[in-house]
C-alpha positions in Angstrom: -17.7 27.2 76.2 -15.9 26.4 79.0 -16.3 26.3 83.2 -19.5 27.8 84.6 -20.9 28.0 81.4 -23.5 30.6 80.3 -25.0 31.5 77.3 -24.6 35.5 76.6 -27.1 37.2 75.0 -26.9 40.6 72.7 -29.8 42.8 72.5 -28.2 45.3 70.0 -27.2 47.6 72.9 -25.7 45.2 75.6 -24.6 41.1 76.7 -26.3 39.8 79.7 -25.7 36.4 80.6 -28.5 33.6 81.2 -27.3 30.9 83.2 -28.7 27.8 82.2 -29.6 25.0 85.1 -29.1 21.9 83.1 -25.5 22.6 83.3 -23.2 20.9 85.8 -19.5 19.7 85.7 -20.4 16.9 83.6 -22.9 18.7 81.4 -20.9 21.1 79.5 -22.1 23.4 76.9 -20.0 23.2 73.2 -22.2 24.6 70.8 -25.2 27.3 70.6 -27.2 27.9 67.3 -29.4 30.5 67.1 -32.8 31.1 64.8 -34.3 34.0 66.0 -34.9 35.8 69.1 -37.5 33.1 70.7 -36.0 29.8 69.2 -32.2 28.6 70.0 -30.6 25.3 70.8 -27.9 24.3 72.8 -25.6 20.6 72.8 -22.8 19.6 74.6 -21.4 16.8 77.2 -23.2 13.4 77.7 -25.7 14.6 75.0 -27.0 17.6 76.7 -29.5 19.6 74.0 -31.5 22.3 75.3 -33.9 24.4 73.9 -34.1 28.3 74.0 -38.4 29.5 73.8 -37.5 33.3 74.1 -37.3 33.5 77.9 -35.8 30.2 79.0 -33.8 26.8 78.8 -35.2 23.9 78.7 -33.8 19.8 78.5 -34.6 18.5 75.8 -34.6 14.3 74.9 -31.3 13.0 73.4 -31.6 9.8 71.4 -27.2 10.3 72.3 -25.5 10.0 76.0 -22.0 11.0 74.0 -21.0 14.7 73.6 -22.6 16.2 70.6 -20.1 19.3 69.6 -22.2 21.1 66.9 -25.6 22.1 66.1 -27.2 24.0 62.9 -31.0 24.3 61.8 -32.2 23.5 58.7 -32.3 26.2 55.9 -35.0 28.5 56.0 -36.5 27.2 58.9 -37.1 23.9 57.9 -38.2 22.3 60.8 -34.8 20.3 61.7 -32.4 20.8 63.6 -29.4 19.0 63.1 -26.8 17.8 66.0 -23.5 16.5 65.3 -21.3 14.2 67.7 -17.7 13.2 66.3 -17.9 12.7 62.4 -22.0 11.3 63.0 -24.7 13.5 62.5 -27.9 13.1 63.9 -30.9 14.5 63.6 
């Protein structure tokens, strides 16, 4: 992810691209994680994690003000979701 970041979304056919607000020069996106078609997160700069309902972004509380460069969800659905800042994982 880089400048005027936006997450792209692929609906089998086509990408469109869904801006998300909560990003500004010093809120960069670095990593989107999928689960389905109505659940995704999002992490990057100063702790940013968003959430991803099926329609929209939304801010979501970060116990982190550091960049968080990874984020993964538990196996089968587990109910976690797991973000990772340099060699610390938090979740």
């Amino acid at each position: 992810m880089g400048n005027n970041d936006i997450i792209a979304h692929w609906d089998g056919g086509s990408w469109s691209s869904n801006s998300y607000a909560g990003v500004s020069n010093n809120r960069r996106l670095y990593a989107v994680y999928a689960v389905n078609p109505s659940e995704g997160y999002a992490v990057g700069a100063n702790g940013l994690i968003a959430a991803w309902n099926g329609s929209t972004w939304a801010d979501q509380a970060s116990p982190v003000g550091s960049p968080l460069r990874a984020v993964t969800m538990a196996p089968a659905g587990g109910g976690a979701v797991a973000v990772q800042r340099w060699r610390e994982i938090i979740l």
